[in-house]
C-alpha positions as a Python dict, from the first residue, in 0.01 Angstrom:
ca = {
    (1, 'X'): (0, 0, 0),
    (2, 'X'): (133, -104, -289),
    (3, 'X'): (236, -476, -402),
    (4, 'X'): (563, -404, -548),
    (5, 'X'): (796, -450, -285),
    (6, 'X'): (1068, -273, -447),
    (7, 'X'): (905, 58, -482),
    (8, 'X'): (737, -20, -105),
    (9, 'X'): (1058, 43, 114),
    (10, 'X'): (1360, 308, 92),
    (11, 'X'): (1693, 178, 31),
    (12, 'X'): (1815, 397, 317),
    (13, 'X'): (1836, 378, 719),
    (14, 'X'): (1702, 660, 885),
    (15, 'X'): (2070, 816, 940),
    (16, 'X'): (2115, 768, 560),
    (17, 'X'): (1803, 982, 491),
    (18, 'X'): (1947, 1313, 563),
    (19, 'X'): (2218, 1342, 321),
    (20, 'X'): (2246, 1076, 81),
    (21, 'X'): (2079, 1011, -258),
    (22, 'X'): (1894, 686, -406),
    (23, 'X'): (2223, 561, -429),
    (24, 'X'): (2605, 620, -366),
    (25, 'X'): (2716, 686, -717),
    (26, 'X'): (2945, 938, -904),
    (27, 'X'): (2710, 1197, -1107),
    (28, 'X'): (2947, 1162, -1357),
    (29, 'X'): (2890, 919, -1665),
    (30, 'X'): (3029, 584, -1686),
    (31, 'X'): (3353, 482, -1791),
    (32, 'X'): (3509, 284, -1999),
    (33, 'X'): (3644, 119, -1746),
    (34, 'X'): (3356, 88, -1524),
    (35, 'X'): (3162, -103, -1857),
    (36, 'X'): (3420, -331, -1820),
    (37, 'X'): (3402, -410, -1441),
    (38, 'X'): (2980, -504, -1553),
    (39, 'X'): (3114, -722, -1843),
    (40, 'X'): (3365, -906, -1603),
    (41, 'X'): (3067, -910, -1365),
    (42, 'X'): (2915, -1072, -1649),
    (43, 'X'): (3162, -1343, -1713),
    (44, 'X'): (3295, -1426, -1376),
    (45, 'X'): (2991, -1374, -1158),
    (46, 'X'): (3017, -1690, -923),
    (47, 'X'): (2698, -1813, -1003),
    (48, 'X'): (2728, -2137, -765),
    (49, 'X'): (2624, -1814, -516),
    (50, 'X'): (2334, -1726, -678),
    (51, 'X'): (2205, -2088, -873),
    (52, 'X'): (2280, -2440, -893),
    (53, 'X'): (2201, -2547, -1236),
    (54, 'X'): (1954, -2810, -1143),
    (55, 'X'): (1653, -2893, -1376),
    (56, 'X'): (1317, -2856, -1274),
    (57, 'X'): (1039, -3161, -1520),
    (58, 'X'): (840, -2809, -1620),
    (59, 'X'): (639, -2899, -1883),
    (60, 'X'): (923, -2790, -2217),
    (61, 'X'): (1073, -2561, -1968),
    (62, 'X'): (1366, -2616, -1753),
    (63, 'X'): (1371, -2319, -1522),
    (64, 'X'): (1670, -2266, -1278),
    (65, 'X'): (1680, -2369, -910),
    (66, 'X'): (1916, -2404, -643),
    (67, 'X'): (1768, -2609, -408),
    (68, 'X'): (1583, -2970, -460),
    (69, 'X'): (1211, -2878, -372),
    (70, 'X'): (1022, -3149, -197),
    (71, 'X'): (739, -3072, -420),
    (72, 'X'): (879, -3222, -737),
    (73, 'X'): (1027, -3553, -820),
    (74, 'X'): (1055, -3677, -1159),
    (75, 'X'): (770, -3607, -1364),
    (76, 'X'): (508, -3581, -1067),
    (77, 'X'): (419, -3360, -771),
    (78, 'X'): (324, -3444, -417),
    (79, 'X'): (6, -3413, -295),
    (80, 'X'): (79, -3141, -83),
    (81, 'X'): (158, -2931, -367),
    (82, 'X'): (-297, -2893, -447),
    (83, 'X'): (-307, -2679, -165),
    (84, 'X'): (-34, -2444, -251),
    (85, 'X'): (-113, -2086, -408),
    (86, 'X'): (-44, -2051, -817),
    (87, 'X'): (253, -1864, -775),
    (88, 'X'): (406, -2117, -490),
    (89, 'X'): (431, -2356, -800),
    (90, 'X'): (618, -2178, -1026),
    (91, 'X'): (882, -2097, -858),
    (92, 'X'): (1183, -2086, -1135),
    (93, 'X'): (1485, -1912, -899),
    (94, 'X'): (1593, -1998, -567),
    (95, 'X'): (1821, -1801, -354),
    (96, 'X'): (2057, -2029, -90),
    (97, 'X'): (1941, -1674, 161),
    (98, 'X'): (1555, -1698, 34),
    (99, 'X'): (1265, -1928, 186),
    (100, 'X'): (1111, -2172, -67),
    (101, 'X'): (852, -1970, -57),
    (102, 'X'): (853, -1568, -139),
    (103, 'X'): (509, -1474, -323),
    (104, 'X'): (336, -1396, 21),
    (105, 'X'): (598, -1207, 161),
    (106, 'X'): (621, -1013, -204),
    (107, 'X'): (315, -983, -278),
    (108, 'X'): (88, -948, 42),
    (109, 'X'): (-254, -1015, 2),
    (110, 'X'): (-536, -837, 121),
    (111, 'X'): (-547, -819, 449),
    (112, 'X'): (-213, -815, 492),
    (113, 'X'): (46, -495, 641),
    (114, 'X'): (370, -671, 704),
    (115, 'X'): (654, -673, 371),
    (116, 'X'): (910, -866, 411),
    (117, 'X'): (1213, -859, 137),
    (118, 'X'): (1488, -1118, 48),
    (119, 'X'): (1814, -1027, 98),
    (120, 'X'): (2065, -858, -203),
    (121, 'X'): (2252, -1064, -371),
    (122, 'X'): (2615, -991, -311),
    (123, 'X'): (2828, -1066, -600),
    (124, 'X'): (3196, -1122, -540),
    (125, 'X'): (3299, -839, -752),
    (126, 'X'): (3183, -492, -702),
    (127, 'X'): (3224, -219, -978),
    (128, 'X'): (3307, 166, -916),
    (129, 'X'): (2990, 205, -1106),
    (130, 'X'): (2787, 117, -810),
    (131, 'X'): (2920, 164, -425),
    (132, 'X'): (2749, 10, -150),
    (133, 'X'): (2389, 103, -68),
    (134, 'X'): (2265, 19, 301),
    (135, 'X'): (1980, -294, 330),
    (136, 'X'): (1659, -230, 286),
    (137, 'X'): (1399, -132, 578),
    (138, 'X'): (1049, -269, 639),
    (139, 'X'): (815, -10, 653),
    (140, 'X'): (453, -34, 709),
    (141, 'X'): (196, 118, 496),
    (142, 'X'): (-193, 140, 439),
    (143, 'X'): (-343, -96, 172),
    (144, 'X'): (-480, 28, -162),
    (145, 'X'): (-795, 269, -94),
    (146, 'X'): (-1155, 43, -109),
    (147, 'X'): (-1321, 258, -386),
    (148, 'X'): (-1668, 107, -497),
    (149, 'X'): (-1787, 112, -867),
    (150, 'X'): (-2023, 416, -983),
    (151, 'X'): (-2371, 304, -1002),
    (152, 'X'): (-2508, 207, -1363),
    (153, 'X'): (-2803, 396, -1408),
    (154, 'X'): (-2835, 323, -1845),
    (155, 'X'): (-2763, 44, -2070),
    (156, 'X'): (-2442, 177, -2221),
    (157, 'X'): (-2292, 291, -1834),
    (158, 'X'): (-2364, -67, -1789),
    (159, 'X'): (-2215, -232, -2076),
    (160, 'X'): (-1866, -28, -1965),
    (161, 'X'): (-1868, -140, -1590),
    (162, 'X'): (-1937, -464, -1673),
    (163, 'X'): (-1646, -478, -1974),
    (164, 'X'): (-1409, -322, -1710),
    (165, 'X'): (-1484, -582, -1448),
    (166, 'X'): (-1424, -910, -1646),
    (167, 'X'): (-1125, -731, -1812),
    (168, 'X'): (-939, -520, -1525),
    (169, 'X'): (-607, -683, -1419),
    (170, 'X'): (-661, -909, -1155),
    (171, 'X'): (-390, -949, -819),
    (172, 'X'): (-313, -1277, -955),
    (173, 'X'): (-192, -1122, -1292),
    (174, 'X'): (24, -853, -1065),
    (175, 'X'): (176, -1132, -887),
    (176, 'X'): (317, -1332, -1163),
    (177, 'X'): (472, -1038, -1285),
    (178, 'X'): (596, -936, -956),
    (179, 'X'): (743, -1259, -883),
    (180, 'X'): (941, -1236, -1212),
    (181, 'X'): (1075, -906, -1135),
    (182, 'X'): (1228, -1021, -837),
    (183, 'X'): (1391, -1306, -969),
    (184, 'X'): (1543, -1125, -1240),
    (185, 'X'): (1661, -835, -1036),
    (186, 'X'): (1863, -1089, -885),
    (187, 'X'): (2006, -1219, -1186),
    (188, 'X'): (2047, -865, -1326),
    (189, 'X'): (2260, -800, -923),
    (190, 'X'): (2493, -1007, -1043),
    (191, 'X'): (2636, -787, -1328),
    (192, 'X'): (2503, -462, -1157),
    (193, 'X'): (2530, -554, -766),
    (194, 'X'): (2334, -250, -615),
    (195, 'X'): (2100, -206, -929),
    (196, 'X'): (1721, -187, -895),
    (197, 'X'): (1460, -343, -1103),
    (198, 'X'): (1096, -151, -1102),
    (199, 'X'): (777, -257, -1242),
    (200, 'X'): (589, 41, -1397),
    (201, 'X'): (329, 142, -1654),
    (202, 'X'): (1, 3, -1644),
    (203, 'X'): (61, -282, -1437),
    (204, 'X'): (92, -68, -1081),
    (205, 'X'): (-90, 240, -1194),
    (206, 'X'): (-423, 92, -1210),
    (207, 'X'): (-527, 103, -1571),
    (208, 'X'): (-376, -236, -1653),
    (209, 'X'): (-577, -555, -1791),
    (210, 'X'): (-567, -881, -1791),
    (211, 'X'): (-389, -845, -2111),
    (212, 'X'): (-126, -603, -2012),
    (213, 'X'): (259, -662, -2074),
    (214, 'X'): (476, -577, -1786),
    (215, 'X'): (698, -291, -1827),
    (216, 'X'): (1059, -286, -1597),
    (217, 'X'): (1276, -11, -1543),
    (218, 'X'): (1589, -87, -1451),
    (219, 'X'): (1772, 216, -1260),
    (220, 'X'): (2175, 156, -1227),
    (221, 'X'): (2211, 517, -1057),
    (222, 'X'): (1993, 838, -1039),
    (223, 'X'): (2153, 1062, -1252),
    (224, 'X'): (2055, 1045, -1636),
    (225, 'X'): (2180, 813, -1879),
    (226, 'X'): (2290, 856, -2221),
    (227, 'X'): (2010, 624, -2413),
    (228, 'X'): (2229, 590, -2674),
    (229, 'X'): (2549, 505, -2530),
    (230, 'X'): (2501, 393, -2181),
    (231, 'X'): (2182, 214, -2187),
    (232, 'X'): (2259, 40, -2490),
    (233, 'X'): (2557, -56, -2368),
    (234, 'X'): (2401, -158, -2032),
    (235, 'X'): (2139, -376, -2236),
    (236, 'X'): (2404, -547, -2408),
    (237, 'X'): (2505, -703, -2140),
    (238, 'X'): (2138, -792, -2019),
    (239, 'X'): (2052, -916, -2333),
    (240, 'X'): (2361, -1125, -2331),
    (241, 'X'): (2262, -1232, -1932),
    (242, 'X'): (1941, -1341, -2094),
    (243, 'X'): (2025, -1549, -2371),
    (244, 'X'): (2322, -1760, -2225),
    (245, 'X'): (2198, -1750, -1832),
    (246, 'X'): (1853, -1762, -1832),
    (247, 'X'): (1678, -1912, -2191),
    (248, 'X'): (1528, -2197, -2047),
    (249, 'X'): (1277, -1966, -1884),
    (250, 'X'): (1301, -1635, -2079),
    (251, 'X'): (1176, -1681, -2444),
    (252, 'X'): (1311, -1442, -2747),
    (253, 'X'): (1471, -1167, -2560),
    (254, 'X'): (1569, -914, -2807),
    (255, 'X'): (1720, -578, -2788),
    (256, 'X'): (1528, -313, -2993),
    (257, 'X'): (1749, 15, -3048),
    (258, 'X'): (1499, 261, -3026),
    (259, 'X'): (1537, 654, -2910),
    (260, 'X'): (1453, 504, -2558),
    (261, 'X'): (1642, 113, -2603),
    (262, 'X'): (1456, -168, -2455),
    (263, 'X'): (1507, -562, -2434),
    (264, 'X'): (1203, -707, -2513),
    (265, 'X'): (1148, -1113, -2401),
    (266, 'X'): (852, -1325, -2279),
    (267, 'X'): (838, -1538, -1937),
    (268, 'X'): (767, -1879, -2022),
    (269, 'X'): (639, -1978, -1729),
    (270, 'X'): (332, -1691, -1702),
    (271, 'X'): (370, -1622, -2013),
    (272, 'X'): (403, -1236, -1988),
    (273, 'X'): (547, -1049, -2244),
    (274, 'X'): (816, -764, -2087),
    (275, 'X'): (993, -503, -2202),
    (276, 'X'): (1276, -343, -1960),
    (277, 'X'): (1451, 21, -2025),
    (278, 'X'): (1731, 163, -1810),
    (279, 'X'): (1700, 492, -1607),
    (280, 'X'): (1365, 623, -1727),
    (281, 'X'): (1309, 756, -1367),
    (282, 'X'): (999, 959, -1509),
    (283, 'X'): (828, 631, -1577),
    (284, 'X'): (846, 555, -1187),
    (285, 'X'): (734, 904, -1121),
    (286, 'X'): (439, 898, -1341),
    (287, 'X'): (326, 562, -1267),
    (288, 'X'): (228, 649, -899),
    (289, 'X'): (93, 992, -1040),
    (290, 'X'): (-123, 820, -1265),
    (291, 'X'): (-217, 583, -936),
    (292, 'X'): (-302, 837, -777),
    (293, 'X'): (-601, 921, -1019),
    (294, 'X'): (-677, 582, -1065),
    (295, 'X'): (-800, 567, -757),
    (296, 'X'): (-907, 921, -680),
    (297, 'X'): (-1254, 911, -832),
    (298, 'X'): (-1428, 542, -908),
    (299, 'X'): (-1506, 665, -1266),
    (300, 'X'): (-1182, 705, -1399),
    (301, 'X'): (-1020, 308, -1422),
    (302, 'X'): (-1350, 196, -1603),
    (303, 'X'): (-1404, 474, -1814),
    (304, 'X'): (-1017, 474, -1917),
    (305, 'X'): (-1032, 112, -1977),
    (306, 'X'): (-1323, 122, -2205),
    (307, 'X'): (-1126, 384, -2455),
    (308, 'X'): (-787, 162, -2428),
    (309, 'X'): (-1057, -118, -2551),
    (310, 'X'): (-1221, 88, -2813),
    (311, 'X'): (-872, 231, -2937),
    (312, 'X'): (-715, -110, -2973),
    (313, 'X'): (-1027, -199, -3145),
    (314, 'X'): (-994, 62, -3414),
    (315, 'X'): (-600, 22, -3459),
    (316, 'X'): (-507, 381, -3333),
    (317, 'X'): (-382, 257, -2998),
    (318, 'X'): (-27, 139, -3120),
    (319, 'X'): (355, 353, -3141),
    (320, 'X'): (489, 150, -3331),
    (321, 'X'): (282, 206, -3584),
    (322, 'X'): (245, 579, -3551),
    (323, 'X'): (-17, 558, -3343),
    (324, 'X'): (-125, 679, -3022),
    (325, 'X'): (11, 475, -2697),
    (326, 'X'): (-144, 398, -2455),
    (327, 'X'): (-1, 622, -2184),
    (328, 'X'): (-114, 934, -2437),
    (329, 'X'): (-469, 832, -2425),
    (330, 'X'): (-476, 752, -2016),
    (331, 'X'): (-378, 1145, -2016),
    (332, 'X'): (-644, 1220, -2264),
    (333, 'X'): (-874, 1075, -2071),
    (334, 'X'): (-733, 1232, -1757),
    (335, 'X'): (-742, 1597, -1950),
    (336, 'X'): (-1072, 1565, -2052),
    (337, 'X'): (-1184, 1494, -1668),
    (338, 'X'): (-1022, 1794, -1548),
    (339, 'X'): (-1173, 2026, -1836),
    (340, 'X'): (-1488, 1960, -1792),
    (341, 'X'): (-1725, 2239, -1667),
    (342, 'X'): (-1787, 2085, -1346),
    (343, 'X'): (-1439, 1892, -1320),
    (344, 'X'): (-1423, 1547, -1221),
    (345, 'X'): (-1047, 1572, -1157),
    (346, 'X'): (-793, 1829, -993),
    (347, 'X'): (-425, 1868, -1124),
    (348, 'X'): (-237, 1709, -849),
    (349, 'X'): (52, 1831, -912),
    (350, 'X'): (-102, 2170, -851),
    (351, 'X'): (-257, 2081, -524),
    (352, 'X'): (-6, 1835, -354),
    (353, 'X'): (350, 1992, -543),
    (354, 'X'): (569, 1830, -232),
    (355, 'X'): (384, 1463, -294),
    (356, 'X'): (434, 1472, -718),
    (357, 'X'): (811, 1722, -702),
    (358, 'X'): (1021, 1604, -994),
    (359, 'X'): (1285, 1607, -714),
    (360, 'X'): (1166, 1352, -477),
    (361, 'X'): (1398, 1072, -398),
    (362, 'X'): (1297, 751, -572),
    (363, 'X'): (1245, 542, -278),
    (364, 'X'): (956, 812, -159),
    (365, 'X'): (752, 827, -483),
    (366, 'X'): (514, 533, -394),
    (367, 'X'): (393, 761, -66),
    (368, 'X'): (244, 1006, -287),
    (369, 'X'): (-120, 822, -333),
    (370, 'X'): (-123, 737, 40),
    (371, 'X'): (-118, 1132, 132),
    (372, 'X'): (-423, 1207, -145),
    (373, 'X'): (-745, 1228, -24),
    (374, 'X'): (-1090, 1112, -232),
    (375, 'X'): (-1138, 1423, -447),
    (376, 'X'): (-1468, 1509, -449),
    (377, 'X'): (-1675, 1612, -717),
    (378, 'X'): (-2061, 1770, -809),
    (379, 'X'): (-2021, 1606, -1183),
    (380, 'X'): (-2254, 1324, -1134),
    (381, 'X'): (-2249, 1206, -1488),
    (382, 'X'): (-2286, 860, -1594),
    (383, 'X'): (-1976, 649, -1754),
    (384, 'X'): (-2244, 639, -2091),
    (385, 'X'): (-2174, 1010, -2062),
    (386, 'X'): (-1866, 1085, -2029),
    (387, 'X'): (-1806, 808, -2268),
    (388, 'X'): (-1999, 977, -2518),
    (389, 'X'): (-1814, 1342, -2405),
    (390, 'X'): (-1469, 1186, -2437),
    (391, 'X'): (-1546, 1117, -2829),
    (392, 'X'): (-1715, 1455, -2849),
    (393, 'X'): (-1449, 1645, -2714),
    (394, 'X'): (-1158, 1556, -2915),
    (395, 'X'): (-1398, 1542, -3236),
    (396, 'X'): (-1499, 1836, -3231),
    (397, 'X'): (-1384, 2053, -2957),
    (398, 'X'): (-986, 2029, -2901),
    (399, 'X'): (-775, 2266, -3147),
    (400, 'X'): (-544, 2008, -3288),
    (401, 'X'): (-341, 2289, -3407),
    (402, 'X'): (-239, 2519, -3152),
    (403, 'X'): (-332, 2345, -2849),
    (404, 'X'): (-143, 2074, -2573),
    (405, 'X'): (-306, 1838, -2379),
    (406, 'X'): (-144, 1896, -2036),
    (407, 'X'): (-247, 1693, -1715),
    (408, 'X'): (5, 1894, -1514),
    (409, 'X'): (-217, 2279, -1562),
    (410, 'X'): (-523, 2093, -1545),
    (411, 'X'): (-605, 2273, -1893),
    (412, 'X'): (-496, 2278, -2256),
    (413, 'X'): (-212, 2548, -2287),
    (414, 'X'): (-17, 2678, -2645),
    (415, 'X'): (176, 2407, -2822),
    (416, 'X'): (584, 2513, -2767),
    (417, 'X'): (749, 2608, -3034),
    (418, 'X'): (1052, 2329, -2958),
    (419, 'X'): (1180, 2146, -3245),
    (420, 'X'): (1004, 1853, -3047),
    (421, 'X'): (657, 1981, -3072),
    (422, 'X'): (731, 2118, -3451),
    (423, 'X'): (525, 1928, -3705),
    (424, 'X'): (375, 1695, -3483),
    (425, 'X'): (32, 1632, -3509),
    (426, 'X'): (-78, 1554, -3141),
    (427, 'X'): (93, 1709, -2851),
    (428, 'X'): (15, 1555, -2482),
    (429, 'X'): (257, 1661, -2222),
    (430, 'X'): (466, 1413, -1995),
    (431, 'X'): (357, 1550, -1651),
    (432, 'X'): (728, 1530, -1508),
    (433, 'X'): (982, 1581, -1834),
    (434, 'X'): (745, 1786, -2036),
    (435, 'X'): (825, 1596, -2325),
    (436, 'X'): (576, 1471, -2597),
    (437, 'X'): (450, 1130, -2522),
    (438, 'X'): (215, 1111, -2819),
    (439, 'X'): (519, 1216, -3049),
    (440, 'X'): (511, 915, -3275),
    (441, 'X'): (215, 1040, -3414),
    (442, 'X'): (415, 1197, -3705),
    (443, 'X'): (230, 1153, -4031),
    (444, 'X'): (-48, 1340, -4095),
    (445, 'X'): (-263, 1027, -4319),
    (446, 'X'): (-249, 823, -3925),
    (447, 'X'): (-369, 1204, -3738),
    (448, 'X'): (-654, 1195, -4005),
    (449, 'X'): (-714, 837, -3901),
    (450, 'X'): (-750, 879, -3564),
    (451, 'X'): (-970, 1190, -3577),
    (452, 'X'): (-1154, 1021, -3841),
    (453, 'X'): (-1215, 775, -3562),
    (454, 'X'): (-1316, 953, -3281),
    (455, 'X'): (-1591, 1154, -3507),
    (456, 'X'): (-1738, 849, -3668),
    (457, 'X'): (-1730, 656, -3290),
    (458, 'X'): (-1923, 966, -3130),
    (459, 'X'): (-2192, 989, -3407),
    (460, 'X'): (-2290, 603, -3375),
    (461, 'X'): (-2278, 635, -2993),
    (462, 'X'): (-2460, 908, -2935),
    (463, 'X'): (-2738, 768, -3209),
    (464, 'X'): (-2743, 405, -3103),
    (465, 'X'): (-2635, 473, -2703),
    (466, 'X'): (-2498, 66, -2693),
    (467, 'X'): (-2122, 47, -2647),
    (468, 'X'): (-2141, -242, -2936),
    (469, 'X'): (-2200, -2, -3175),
    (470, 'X'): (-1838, 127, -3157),
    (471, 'X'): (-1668, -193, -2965),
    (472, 'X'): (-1794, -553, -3023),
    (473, 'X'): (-1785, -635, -2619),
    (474, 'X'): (-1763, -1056, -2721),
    (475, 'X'): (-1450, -966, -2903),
    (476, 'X'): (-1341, -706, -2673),
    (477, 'X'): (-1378, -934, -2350),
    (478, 'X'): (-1193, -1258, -2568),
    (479, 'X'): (-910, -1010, -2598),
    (480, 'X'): (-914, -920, -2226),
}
């Protein structure tokens, strides 16, 4: 169903099933001497295994491959090469086990049922820190639910369908990243050999545009990780991987030490920016619970697209700058579907608790939106409508003060009294940790901003009913 073939097949056999977990690894935390099996990983990996340092004529970039493609000599292609899809000619790793080839068998397209993955790389060294896990198993599943658009009976419910068809991602845009995710789970296998590399966030949920960085988790074992110890320590050594392995294709990797540590670095080839965390296994849980919705009722991906548009727009739509993210406002937008008097969305995890259990093996997660039926509603608003209600509702409706938005109860319930949720000015609850995902809104001059934003963007809307009134759409579509 889904196009990342990671997330699209269990790691286990059938026999495996029954009693093991997402992978074979001590609870326990790593040791020291388990950090040093990855960093001798790191320095004696035999990488004639895994790539042949031969130079591709890619534009500036030389990208790694390990075996001569037919398609390329000197500075020119063959002919042949017109009739081959994007992502066949950008191919930057090759495994000596892989077909010259891989985006079809990746990243199916429609139409297509069968997955088919490349084998693990096997590096000649295997750390305590990860034991063997069996091969991966095909299995089939259905493709992505046909959902059509809402019908556009005003101006301004018009305006946002068309703004959220030029700008939704496209499959193309999924591919690339796909494609790159592979390759550097490869390249990551040979410092962690039975590691897994996930895409996540808005890229597979449904809410991503053209726009949209690609967001990895990397999962070394199940259990949690200490983000300030282990991961960084773990990142180290990818950031390392990165700069000395891989920099003619991955541009200004750089490790940012955050509460949750990423490496942040651009592909040069598609030129997506990434960022890639270790072992935040509720990103992989949310991202097919936020799927799920996407696709549950066809009003929800334009209308949350339109208020990622008009946030950007306004500058409240950014952490870093103690702003709102943009995973907060997707469960705004979600909250304010399900409180509506006439709901236009259930709490899933109310309805199907087996399919969205915080305790559901990894490998399973991405059968949750195949078990969900079309929920059905009697709302029969317009996107102008809801647009306009959105503003409306957190203008003048939601108690700031005492409430939390929570997707999980369907309903806003009594802020905590956690030293979290203490002197924070928006609370939105993560659906699986419970922690505050809008928690970097933490100075009360950017809260006044954004409410200040969402009153003034209701009044003009509601008096002018034309979506330019709050979001230029020529300089909202440029920025797709």
């Amino acid at each position: 169903m889904f196009p990342n073939s990671i997330l699209g097949r269990p790691p286990f056999t059938p026999s495996h099933q029954q009693h093991s977990n997402f992978f074979t690894l001590s609870p326990s935390l790593y040791s020291h001497q388990q950090f040093i099996d990855a960093q001798f990983n790191f320095q004696n990996a035999d990488l004639s295994r895994a790539v042949s340092l031969q130079q591709l004529p890619y534009g500036n970039v030389s990208p790694i491959q390990t075996s001569a493609s037919p398609l390329f000599r000197g500075r020119k292609r063959l002919s042949d090469e017109k009739n081959l899809p994007l992502d066949g000619k950008r191919q930057r790793f090759h495994s000596p086990h892989q077909e010259p080839t891989i985006v079809n068998q990746i990243v199916p397209l429609s139409g297509e049922r069968r997955y088919s993955v490349p084998p693990l790389f096997h590096a000649h060294f295997v750390p305590d820190v990860v034991r063997c896990v069996p091969p991966f198993r095909e299995i089939p599943f259905l493709e992505p639910r046909e959902i059509t658009l809402p019908e556009a009976k005003d101006k301004l419910s018009q305006q946002i369908l068309e703004l959220f068809e030029t700008c939704q991602q496209q499959i193309s845009d999924l591919k690339k990243k796909e494609l790159c995710r592979t390759q550097l789970q490869r390249e990551i296998q040979l410092l962690f050999p039975q590691s897994r590399l996930f895409l996540v966030g808005s890229s597979l949920n449904g809410f991503g545009t053209r726009t949209s960085d690609g967001d990895l988790c990397l999962v070394v074992k199940e259990e949690p990780v200490n983000q300030k110890t282990e991961a960084r320590h773990i990142l180290t050594l990818v950031h390392k991987h990165f700069c000395t392995r891989l920099s003619g294709y991955i541009e200004r990797p750089q490790l940012i030490r955050a509460k949750v540590p990423i490496v942040k670095f651009r592909d040069k080839v598609s030129c997506v920016e990434f960022d890639l965390n270790v072992n935040n296994i509720a990103g992989i849980r949310n991202t097919f619970l936020l799927r799920t919705y996407a696709y549950l009722e066809n009003r929800v991906r334009p209308l949350v697209l339109v208020i990622k548009k008009w946030a950007s727009h306004h500058d409240i739509n950014d952490a870093s700058r103690g702003t709102l993210n943009s995973y907060s406002l997707v469960l705004m937008v979600l909250h304010y579907l399900q409180t509506l008097p006439e709901p236009i969305l259930p709490s899933l995890q109310k309805i199907y608790p087996e399919s969205f259990s915080p305790a559901i093996q990894l490998h399973l997660v991405h059968q949750a939106p195949c078990n969900v039926p079309p929920y059905l509603s009697k709302n029969e608003s317009t996107l102008g409508d809801l647009l306009l209600g959105f503003l409306k509702y957190y203008a003048t409706e939601f108690d700031w003060n005492s409430q939390m938005i929570s997707v999980r109860e369907a309903k806003a319930i009594p802020r905590p009294d956690g030293i979290e949720w203490r002197n924070k000015y928006i609370c939105v609850e993560e659906p699986f940790d419970g922690t505050n995902t809008a928690r970097a809104v933490h100075e009360k001059q950017k809260f006044d901003m954004i409410k200040d934003q969402f009153l003034k963007s209701w009044h003009k809307l509601k008096s002018k009913r034309d979506l330019n009134s709050i979001l230029p759409l020529r300089t909202a579509v440029l920025k797709r």
